[in-house]
N, C-alpha and C positions, 0 to 999 in steps of 0.2 A: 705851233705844232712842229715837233722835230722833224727832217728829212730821213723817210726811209735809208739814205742811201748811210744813215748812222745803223743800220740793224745792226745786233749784236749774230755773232755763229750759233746757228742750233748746234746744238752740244750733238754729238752721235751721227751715226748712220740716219739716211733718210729709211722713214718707214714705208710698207711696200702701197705703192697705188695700182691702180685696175681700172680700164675704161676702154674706150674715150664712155659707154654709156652701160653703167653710171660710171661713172669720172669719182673713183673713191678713195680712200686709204683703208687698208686691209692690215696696218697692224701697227702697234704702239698708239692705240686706242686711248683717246684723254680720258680718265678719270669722269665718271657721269655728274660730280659737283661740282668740277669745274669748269664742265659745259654749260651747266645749268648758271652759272657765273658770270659767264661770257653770255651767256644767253638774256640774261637779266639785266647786264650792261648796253646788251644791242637793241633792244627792245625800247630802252629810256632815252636815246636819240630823241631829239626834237622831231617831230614833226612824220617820224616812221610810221607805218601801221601794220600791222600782222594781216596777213594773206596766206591761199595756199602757192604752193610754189607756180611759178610758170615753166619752169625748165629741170627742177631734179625730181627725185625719186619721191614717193609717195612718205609721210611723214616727213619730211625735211620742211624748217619752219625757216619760212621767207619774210626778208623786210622789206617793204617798197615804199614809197615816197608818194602823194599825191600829184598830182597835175600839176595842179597851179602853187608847187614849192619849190623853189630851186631853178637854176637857168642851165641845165647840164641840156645839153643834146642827147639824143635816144640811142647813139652810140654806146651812152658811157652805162646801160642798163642792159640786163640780161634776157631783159622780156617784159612785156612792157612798162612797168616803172621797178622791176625788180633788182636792189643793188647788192645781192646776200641771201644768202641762206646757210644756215645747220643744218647737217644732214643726220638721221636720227643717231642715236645713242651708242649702237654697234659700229660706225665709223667715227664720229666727234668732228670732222674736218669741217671747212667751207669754204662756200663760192663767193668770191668776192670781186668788185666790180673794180679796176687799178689802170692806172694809168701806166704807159709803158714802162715809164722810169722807176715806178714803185714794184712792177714786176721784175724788171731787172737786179732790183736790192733785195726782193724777195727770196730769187732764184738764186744769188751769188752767197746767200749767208744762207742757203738753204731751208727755208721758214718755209717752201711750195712750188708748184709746180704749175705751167700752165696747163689749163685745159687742152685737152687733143683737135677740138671741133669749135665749141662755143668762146665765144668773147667774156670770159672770164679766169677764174686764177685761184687755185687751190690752194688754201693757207690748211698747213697739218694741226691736227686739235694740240692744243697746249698740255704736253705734259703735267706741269704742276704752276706754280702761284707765277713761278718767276716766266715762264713761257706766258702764262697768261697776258703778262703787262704787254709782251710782244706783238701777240694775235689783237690784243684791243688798241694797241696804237694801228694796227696793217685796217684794221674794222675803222677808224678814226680815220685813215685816209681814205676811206673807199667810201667815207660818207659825205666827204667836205667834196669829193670827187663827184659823186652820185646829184651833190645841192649845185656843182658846178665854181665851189669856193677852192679850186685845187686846179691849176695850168698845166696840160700836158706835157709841158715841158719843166723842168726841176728850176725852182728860182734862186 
């Protein structure tokens, strides 16, 4: 898996956020098919399961990890084994569980923002195809992060 710290620049101005609770994006809203995309790819993760959320807004669909998967400390989750969530369809964005250094490549090529309160990291919903590939690599390290296959520090 490639190092975030390869992100490409989001194209454009960052879209507007609101928080810290809910912790959202308010505009330049992804496309509902290409949520549902990304939605479809987070879900076929090994070993995930759908839950409702622990920590956002009411319909935002959570992916958590079982107990006995993974060797991550309970740091690297949002609530109890929560490593993610979509928040529903009128925002697109999500929460994603990263390690500093994947935050920092997040923040400097502009792909999100951190959280204001919680131990997580706002990735903006993808625009269209080619954002998508972006958001699913940032979801890709949040889960190798989440099984405990990803060093807090960049290798």
């Amino acid at each position: 898996m490639a190092t975030p710290s390869a992100l490409p620049q989001r194209p454009g101005p960052a879209p507007e956020v609101v928080g810290p609770a809910p912790h959202a994006q308010r505009s330049q809203i992804a496309p509902v098919m290409v949520q549902e995309e990304l939605w479809s790819r987070m879900r076929a993760l090994p070993y995930v399961y759908m839950a409702p959320t622990l920590v956002s807004v009411k319909h935002a669909r959570a992916l958590h990890l079982p107990e006995n998967v993974g060797s991550a400390s309970p740091d690297r989750f949002q609530g109890g084994r929560e490593f993610m969530h979509l928040h529903p369809h009128h925002d697109g964005s999500l929460h994603l569980s990263l390690p500093d250094w994947a935050r920092d490549a997040a923040t400097r090529s502009g792909w999100g923002v951190p959280h204001p309160v919680q131990n997580a990291f706002l990735i903006f919903g993808p625009r269209d195809r080619g954002e998508l590939e972006v958001v699913w690599h940032l979801v890709q390290v949040s889960y190798a992060w989440a099984m405990g296959e990803v060093a807090a520090e960049p290798t």
